[in-house]
KEBABA-492228 format. One record per residue (C-alpha): y, z, x negated; residue number from 0. Coordinates in nm, 2 decimals. Each point is the difference from the previous one (the first is absolute). Layout:
REM residues N
      c2      c3      c1    i
       Y       Z       X  NUM
...
//
This chain:
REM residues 502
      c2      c3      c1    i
   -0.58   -1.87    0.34    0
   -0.36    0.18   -0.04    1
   -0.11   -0.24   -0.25    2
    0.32    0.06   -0.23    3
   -0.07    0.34    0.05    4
   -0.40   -0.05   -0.09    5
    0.17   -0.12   -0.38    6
    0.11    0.36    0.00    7
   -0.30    0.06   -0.30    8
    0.13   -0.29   -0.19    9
    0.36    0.07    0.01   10
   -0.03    0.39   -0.14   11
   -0.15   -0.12   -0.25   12
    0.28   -0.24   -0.11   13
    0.18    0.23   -0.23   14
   -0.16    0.27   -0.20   15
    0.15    0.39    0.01   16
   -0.07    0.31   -0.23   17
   -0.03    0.29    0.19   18
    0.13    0.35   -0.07   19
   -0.07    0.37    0.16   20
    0.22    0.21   -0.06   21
    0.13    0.38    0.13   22
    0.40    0.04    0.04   23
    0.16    0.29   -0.08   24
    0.27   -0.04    0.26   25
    0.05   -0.22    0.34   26
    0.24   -0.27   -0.12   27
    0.11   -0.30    0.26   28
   -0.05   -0.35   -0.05   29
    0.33   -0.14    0.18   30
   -0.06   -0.38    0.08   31
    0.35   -0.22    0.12   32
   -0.04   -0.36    0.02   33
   -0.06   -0.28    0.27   34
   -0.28   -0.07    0.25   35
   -0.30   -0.13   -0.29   36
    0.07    0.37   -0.05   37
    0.04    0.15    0.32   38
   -0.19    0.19    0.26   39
   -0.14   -0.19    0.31   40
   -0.09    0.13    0.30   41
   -0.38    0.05    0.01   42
   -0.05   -0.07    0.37   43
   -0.24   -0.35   -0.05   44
    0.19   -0.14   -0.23   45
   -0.11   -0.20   -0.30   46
    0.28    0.04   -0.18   47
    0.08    0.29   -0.28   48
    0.24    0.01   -0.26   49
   -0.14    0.12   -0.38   50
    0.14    0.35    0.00   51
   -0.15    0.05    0.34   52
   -0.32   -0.02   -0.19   53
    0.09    0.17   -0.32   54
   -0.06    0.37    0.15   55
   -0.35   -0.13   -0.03   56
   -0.02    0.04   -0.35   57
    0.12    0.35   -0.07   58
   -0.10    0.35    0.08   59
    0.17    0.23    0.19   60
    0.18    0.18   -0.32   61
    0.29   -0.29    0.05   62
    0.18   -0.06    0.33   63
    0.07   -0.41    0.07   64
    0.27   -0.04    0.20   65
    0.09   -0.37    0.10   66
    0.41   -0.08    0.07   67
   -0.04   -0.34   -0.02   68
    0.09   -0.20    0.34   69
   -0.07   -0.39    0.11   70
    0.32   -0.24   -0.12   71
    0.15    0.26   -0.22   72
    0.20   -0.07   -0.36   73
    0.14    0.16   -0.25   74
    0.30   -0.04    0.18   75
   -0.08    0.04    0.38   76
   -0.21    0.33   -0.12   77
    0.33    0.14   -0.14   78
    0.24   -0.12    0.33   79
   -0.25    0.20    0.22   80
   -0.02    0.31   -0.16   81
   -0.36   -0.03   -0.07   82
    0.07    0.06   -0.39   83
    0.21    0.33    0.13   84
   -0.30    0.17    0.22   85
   -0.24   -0.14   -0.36   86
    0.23    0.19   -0.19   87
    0.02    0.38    0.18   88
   -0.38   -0.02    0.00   89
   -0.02   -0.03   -0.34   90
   -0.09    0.29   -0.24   91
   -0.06    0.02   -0.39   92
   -0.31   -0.12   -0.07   93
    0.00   -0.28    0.27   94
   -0.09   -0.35   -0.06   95
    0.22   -0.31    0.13   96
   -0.16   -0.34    0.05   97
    0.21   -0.23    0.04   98
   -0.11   -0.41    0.13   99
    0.28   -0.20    0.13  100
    0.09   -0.40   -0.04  101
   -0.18   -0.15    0.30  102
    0.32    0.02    0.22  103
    0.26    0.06   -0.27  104
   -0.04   -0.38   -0.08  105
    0.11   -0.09    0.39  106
    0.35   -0.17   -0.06  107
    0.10   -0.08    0.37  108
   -0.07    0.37    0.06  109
    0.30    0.17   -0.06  110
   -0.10    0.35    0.08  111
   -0.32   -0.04   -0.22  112
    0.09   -0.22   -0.29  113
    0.04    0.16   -0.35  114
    0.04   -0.25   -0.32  115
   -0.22    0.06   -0.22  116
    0.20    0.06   -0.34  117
    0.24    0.19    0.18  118
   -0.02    0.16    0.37  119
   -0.34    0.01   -0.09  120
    0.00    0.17   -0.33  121
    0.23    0.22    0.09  122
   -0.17    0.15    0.31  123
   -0.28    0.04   -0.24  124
    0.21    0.15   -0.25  125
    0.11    0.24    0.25  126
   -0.36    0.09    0.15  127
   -0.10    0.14   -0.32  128
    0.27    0.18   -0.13  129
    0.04    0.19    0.33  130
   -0.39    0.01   -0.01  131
    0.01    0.18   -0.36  132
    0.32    0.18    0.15  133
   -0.26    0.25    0.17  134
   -0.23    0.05   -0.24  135
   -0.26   -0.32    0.14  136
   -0.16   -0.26   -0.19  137
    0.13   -0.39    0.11  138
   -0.28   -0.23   -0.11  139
    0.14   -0.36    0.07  140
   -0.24   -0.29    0.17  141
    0.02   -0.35    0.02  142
    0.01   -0.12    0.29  143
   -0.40   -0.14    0.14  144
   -0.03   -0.40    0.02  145
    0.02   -0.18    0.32  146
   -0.35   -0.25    0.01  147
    0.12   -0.36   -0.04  148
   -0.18   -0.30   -0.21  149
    0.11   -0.31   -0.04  150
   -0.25   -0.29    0.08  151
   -0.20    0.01   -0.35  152
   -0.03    0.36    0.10  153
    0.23    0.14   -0.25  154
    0.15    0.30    0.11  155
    0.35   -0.03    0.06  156
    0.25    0.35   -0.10  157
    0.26    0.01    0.29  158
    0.22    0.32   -0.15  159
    0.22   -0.17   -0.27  160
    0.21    0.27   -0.22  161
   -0.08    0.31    0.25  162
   -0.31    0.09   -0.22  163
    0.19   -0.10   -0.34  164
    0.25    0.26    0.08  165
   -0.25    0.27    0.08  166
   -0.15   -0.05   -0.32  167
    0.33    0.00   -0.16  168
    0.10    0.31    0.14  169
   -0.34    0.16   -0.05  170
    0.05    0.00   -0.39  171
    0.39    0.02    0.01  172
   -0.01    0.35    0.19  173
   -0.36    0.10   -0.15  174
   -0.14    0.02    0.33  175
   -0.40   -0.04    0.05  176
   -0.03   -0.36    0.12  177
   -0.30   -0.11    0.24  178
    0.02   -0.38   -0.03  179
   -0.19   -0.03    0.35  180
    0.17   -0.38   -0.03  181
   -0.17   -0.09   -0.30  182
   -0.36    0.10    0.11  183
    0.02   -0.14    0.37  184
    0.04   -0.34   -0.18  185
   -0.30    0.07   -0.19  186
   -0.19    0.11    0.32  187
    0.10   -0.27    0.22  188
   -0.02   -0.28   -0.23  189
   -0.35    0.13   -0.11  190
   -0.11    0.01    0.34  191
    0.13   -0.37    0.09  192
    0.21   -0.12    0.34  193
   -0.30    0.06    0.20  194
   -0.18    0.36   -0.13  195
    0.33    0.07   -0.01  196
    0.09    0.00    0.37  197
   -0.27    0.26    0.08  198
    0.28    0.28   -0.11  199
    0.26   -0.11    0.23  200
    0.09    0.03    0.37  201
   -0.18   -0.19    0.16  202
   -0.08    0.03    0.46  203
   -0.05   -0.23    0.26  204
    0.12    0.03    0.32  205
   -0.19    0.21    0.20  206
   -0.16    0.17   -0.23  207
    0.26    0.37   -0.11  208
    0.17    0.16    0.26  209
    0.29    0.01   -0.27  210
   -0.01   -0.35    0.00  211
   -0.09   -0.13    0.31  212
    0.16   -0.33   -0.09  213
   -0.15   -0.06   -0.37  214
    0.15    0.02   -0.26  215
   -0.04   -0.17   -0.38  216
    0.20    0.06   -0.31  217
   -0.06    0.04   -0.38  218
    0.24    0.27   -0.08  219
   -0.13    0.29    0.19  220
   -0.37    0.16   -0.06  221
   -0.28    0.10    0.18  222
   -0.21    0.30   -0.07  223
   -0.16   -0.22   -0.28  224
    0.25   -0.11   -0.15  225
    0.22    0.31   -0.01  226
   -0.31    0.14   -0.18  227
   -0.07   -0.23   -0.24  228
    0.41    0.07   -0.10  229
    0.02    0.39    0.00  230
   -0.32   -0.10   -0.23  231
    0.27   -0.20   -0.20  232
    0.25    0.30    0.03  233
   -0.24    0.26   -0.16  234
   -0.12   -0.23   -0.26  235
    0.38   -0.03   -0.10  236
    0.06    0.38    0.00  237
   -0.29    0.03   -0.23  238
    0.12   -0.32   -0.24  239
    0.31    0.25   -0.03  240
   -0.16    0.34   -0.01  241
    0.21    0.08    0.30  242
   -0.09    0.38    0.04  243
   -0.06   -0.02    0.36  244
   -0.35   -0.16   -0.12  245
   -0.10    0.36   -0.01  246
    0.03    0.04    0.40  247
   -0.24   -0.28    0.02  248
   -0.37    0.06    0.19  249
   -0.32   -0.17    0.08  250
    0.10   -0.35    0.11  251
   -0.11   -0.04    0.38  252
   -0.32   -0.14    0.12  253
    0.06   -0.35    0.10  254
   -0.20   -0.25    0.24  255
   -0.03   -0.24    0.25  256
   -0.27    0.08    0.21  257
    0.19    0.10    0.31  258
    0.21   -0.29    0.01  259
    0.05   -0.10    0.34  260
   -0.06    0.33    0.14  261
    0.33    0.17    0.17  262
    0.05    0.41    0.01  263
    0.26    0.09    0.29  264
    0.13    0.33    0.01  265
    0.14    0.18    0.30  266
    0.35    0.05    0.00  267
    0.01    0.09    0.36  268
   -0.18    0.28    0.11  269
    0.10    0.15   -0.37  270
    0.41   -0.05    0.04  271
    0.12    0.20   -0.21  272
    0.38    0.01   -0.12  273
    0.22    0.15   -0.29  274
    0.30   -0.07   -0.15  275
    0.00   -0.18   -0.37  276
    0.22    0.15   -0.30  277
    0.24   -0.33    0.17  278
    0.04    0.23    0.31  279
   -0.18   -0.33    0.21  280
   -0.29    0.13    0.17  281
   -0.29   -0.09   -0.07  282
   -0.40   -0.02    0.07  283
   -0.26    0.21   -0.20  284
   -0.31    0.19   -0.01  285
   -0.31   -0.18   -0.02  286
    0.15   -0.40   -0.06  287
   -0.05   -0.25   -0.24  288
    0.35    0.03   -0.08  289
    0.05    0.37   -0.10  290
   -0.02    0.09   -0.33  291
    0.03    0.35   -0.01  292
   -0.31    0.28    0.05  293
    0.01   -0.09    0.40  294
   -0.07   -0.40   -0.08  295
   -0.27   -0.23    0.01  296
    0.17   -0.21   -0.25  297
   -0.27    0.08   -0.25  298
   -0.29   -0.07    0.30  299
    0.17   -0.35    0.07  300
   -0.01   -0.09   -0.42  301
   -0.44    0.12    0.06  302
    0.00   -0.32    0.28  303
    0.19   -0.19   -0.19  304
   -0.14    0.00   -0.36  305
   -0.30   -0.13    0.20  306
    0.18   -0.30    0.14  307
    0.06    0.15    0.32  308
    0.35   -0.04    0.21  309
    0.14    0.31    0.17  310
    0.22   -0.07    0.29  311
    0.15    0.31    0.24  312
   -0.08    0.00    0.41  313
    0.31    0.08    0.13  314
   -0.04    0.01    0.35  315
   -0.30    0.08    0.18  316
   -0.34   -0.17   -0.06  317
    0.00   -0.26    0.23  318
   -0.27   -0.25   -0.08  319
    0.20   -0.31   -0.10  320
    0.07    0.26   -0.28  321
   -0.31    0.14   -0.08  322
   -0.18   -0.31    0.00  323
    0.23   -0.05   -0.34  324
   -0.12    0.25   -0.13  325
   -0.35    0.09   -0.22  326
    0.05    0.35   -0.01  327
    0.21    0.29    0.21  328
    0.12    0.30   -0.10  329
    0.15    0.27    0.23  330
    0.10    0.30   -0.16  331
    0.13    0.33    0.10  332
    0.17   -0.11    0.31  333
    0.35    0.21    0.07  334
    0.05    0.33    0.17  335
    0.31    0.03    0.19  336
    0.07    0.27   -0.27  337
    0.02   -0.35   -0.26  338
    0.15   -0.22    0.20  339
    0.20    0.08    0.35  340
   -0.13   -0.32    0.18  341
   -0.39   -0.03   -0.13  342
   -0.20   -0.29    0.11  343
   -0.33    0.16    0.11  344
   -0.34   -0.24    0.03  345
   -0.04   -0.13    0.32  346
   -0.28   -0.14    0.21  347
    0.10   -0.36   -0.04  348
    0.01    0.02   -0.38  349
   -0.35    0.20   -0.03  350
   -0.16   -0.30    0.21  351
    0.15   -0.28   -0.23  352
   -0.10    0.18   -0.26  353
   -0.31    0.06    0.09  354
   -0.08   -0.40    0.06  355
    0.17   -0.04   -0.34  356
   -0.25    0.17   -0.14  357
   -0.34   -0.12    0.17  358
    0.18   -0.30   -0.09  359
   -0.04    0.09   -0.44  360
    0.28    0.17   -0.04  361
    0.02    0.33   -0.21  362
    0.19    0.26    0.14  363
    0.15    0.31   -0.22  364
    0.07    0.32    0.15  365
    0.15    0.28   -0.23  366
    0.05    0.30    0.18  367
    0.23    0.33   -0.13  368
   -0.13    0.39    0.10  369
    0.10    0.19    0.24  370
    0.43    0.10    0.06  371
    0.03   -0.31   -0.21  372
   -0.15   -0.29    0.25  373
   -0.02   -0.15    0.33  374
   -0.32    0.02    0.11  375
   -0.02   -0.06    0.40  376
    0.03   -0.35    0.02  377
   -0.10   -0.07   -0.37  378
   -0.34    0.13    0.09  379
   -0.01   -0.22    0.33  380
    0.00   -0.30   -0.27  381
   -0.25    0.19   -0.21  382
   -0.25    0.12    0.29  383
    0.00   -0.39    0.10  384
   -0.23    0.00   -0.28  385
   -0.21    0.32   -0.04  386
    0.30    0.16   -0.19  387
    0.17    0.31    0.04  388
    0.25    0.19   -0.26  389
   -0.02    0.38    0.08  390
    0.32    0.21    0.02  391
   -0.05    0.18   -0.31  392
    0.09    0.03   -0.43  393
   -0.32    0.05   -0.21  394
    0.09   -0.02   -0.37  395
    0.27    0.14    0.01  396
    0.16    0.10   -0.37  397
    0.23    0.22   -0.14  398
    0.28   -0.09   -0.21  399
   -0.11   -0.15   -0.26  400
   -0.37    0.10   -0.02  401
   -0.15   -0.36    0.06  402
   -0.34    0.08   -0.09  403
    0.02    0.17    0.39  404
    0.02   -0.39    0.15  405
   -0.21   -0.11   -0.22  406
   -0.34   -0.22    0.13  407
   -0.27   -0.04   -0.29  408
   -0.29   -0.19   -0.05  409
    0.07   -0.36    0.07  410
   -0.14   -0.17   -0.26  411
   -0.25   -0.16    0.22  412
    0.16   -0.05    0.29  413
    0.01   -0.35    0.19  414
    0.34   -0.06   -0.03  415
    0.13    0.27   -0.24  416
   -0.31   -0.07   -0.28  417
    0.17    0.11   -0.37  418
    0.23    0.22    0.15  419
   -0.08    0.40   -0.07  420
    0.31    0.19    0.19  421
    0.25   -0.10    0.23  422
    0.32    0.23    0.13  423
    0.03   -0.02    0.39  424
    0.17    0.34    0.21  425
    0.06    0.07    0.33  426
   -0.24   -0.24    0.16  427
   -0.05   -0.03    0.39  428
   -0.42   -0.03    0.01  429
   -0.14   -0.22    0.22  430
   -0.26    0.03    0.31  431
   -0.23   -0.30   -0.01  432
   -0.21   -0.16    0.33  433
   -0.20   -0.32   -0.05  434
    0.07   -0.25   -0.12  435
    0.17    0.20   -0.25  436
   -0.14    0.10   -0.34  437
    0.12    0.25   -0.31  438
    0.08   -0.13   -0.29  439
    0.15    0.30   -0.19  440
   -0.04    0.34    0.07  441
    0.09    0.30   -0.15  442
   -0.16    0.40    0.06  443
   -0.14   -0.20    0.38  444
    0.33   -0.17    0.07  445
    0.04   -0.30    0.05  446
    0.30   -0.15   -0.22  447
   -0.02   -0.36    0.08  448
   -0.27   -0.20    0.23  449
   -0.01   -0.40    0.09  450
   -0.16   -0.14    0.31  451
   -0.08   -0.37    0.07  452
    0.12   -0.21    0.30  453
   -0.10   -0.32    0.06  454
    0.08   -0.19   -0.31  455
    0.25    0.23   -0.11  456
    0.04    0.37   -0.14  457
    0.21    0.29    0.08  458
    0.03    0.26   -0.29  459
    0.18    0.32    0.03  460
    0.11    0.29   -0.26  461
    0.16    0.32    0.08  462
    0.30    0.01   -0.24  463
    0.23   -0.31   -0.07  464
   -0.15    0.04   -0.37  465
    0.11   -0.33   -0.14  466
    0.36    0.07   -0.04  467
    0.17    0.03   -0.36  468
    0.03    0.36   -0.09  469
   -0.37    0.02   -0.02  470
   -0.16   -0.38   -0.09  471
    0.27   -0.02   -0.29  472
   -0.06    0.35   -0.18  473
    0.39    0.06    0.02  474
   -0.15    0.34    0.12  475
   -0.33    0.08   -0.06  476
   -0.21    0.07   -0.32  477
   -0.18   -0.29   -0.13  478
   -0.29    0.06    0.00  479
    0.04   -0.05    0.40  480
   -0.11   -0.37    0.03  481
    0.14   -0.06    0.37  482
    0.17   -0.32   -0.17  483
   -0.30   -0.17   -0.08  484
   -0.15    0.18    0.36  485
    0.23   -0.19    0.20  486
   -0.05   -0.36   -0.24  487
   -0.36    0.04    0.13  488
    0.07    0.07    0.37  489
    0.25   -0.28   -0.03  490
   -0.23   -0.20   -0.10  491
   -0.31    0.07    0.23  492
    0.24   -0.09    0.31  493
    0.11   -0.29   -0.15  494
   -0.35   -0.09   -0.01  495
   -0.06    0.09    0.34  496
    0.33   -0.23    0.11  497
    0.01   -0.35    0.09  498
    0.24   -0.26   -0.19  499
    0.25   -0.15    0.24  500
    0.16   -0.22   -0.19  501
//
């Protein structure tokens, strides 16, 4: 698996795409519905991820993605489950509708999946955008993405039939903006050849993911590669057509492979806490891969990961059959009863298996929160195991929004921050420091965040859970804050500090 990931520098390079900046005057949606080359997958060490999963990675935050697509979903299935009904209450003038089915529509021995294409087919289409336009949103039509199959003279071999033929039709029958993602995943694919190819598809042995412990092998699902290279093929589209959303579009991310190998747990454990989703299912959120919103560390998770990283999520408690998975751990901001009823609070057995973790190489995380907003008994009985101690306090603190008050200047030739001039961080437990524990940011003679060495490993603490989106994205602060490209450096110094596992 690493060395299809290693042909990461190749493969974005494959297909060329114009870039534009531009500022929205309004928050529009992009509302995706299609099948699971579309769909979301769950981040927990998992190689698979579906193109729209990765198409929030384009644009800034002016435009909201939000991704209704589902795993074995047609035109026809999406309809019969009311998934087209919760699309269509969310939907506001101004809104964009995506729509990518034909991968399951084509199933004939499914009966509560199969749509013909010229007509159950076509009409469900039909019926998406005219209710789409119904509420004042924009359809825009896409053909569905190839599956990877080459004959044995390597000819690539187009397994859709009529399904893109009648999106196409449709597109200029109705006058609706037509990305033929079809079309230029042939021209991808057969350009890269059966075996380049295979480098954008699922692809784990057995042993390897804790999604899939078994293995697993198939050429119609991506991984992160591959659903890159065709959200690349999705954008070049919407320009080809002049879509307007071009306008929401930003700096494309920063992509390598120089932490392949290297896995990022995250606590889930001792930070447990739950909510309730606009589904009324409850939930998990606050500083996980998973959570989009200001809370998340969905942005922190794409920082690993658009360096070749895999994040995975710990669970249970870190036991060492765990950790021993893992290159880096990161514990933040573990519960108060006043977050969650039952919290799980650090015990003795965990600090010592952690602590032989990391004399072992492993680079341990510890984000703390300030004072009426943290646990800090028995989070500091991890932290004192290594010269570490967050104090009970909030230095920087800031109010409303005056954000030059948490602001910390004069980074620009700092170890790990160099270029950066300001960053935004409030409300910051400082820390106490005994050997072998050493500063490495301080601000008016506090110390902000310190490391110390163990063994072959490293434990670095920071007295704020920093990394989370409302501040690394600039959804909320001024730009000229640069705690995005703040937290791509300290990413990447502990990734250079970690060891690959895989």
């Amino acid at each position: 698996m690493n060395q299809i990931q290693h042909k990461i520098s190749f493969l974005l390079a494959v297909t060329g795409v114009v870039w534009l900046v531009g500022a929205a005057t309004s928050k529009p949606t992009i509302h995706l519905i299609g099948d699971s080359t579309m769909a979301d997958k769950p981040l927990d060490d998992n190689p698979e991820r579906g193109w729209g999963q990765l198409l929030p990675l384009f644009f800034t935050q002016d435009i909201e993605i939000v991704n209704y697509a589902r795993n074995g979903r047609s035109t026809k299935s999406f309809i019969d489950q009311g998934l087209w009904d919760n699309v269509q209450k969310n939907l506001k003038p101004g809104d964009y509708v995506l729509i990518q089915f034909g991968h399951n529509d084509a199933k004939i021995s499914d009966t509560t999946r199969y749509a013909e294409a010229h007509t159950a087919y076509r009409n469900n289409l039909i019926r998406f955008v005219t209710e789409a336009r119904a509420k004042g949103a924009n359809p825009v039509l896409t053909t569905p993405v190839n599956r990877r199959k080459f004959s044995d003279s390597s000819k690539f071999i187009d397994q859709h039939g009529d399904y893109p033929v009648v999106v196409r039709d449709l597109a200029t029958e109705l006058n609706v903006p037509l990305i033929d993602l079809h079309a230029r995943s042939l021209e991808l694919f057969s350009k890269l050849g059966p075996e380049q190819s295979e480098a954008l598809f699922l692809r784990a042995d057995s042993g390897v993911y804790k999604f899939y412990p078994n293995g697993k092998s198939d050429n119609t699902h991506f991984n992160r590669v591959g659903a890159i290279q065709v959200a690349q093929l999705v954008i070049a589209e919407l320009h080809r057509i002049n879509s307007p959303i071009i306008q929401y579009l930003g700096k494309p991310p920063d992509l390598r492979d120089e932490a392949c190998g290297k896995v990022i747990g995250l606590d889930y454990f001792y930070n447990h806490e739950i909510r309730k989703n606009r589904d009324g299912n409850e939930e998990q959120f606050h500083y996980i891969w998973e959570d989009r919103t200001s809370s998340g560390f969905y942005e922190l998770g794409n920082l690993f990961e658009n360096q070749g990283a895999f994040i995975s999520a710990v669970m249970t408690a870190p036991i060492p059959t765990i950790l021993k998975k893992l290159s880096i751990y990161i514990i933040v901001d573990p519960d108060t009863p006043a977050e969650n009823p039952n919290p799980n609070y650090i015990d003795a057995t965990a600090i010592e298996s952690i602590a032989s973790w990391v004399k072992r190489g492993g680079v341990l995380v510890l984000l703390g929160n300030d004072a009426g907003n943290a646990e800090f008994t028995h989070f500091n009985n991890l932290a004192e195991k290594f010269g570490l101690h967050f104090n009970e306090v909030s230095k920087n603190r800031v109010t409303g929004k005056n954000f030059e008050m948490g602001a910390i200047k004069n980074l620009t030739d700092h170890s790990i921050f160099t270029g950066v001039s300001k960053i935004y961080m409030k409300e910051i437990a400082t820390l106490k420091l005994l050997p072998p524990a050493q500063p490495v940011l301080i601000k008016d003679a506090d110390v902000i965040i310190a490391m110390a060495r163990l063994g072959d490993g490293l434990v670095c603490a920071v007295g704020d859970p920093w990394l989370y989106n409302e501040y690394i994205d600039n959804r909320k602060l001024p730009d000229d804050f640069e705690n995005f490209k703040a937290a791509e450096n300290f990413c990447r110094w502990l990734l250079s500090q970690a060891n690959r596992i895989r």
